[in-house]
C-alpha atoms as one frame of an Amber mdcrd trajectory, in Angstrom:
protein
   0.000   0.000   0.000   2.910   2.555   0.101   1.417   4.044  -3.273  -1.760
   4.877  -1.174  -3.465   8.634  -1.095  -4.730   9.236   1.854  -7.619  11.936
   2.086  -5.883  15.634   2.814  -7.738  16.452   5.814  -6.191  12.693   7.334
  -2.828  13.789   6.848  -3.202  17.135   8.123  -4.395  15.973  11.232  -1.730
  13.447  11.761   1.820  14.585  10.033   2.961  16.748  13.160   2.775  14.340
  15.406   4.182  11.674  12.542   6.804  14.430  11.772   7.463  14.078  15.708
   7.835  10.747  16.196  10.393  10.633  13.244  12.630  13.372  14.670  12.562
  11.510  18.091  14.410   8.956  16.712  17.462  11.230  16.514  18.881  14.255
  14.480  17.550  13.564  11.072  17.007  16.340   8.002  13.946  16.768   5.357
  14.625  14.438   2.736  15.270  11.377   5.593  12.011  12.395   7.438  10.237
  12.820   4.195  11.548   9.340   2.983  10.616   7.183   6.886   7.418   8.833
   6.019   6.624   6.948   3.031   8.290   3.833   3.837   5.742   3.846   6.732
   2.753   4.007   4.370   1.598   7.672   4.518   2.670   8.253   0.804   5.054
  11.176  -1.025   5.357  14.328   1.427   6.347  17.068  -0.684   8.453  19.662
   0.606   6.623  22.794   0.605   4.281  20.328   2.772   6.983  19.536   5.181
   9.208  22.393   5.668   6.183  24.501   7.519   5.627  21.746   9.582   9.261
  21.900  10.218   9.407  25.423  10.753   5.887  25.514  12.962   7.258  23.085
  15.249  10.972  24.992  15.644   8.673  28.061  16.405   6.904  25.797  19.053
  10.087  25.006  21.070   9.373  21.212  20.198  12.394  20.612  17.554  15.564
  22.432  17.006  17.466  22.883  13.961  21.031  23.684  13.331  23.163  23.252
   9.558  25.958  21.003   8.983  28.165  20.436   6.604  27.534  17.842   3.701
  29.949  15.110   2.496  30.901  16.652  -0.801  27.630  18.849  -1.303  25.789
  21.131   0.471  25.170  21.783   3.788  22.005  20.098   5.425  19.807  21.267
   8.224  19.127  18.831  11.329  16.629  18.702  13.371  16.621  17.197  17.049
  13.494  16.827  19.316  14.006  19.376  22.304  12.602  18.388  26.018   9.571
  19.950  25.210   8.935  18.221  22.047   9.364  14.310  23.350   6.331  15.930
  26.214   4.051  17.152  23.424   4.691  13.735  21.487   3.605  11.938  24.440
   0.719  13.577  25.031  -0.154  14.293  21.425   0.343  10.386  20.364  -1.559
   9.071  23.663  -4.678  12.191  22.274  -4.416  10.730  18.976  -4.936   6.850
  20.170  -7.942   7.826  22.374  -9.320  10.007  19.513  -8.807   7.156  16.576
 -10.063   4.628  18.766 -13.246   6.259  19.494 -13.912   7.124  15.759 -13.252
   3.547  14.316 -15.579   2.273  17.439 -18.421   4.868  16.117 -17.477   3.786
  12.302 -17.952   0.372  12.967 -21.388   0.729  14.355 -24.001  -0.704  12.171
 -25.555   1.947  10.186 -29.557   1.848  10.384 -31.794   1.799   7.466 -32.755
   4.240   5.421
């Protein structure tokens, strides 16, 4: 399914926290989160869809960014998880569970007739 589209509003509700959980596996930069975030299913992320996430979440105290140099090429910006960001993912991801749970239990109610 990694060629799935996933409905817009979906994946504006969830890549933050995705975005998150990425960066919270250690200092990573746009192309590598893009990349984890189609290997786990959620499709292409484009940049100009990522990079404001990026940025939002810098602005948020919940990631922090700083350049380094490339091998050979150009410099690429990193971005760590700060204190504050593993508390919001915490939070956030144990919100989201609670939240997704309770829709697929109302989704999988019978529907009545018509």
């Amino acid at each position: 399914m990694t060629d799935e589209r996933w409905p817009g509003e979906w994946m504006r509700g969830v890549l933050s926290l995705c975005v998150l959980r990425v960066v919270a596996d250690g200092p990573t930069y746009g192309y590598a989160i893009a990349a984890r975030l189609g290997e786990a299913g959620l499709g292409s992320v484009k940049g100009g869809t990522l990079y404001p996430i990026l940025t939002r979440l810098e602005a948020e105290g919940l990631v922090s960014s700083s350049w380094e140099a490339g091998d050979g090429g150009p410099g690429r910006k990193f971005f760590t998880l700060t204190g504050n960001g593993a508390e919001a993912l915490r939070e956030r991801s144990e919100q989201w569970q609670v939240f997704t749970e309770r829709a697929a239990g109302l989704l999988s109610t019978p529907s009545l007739p018509v």
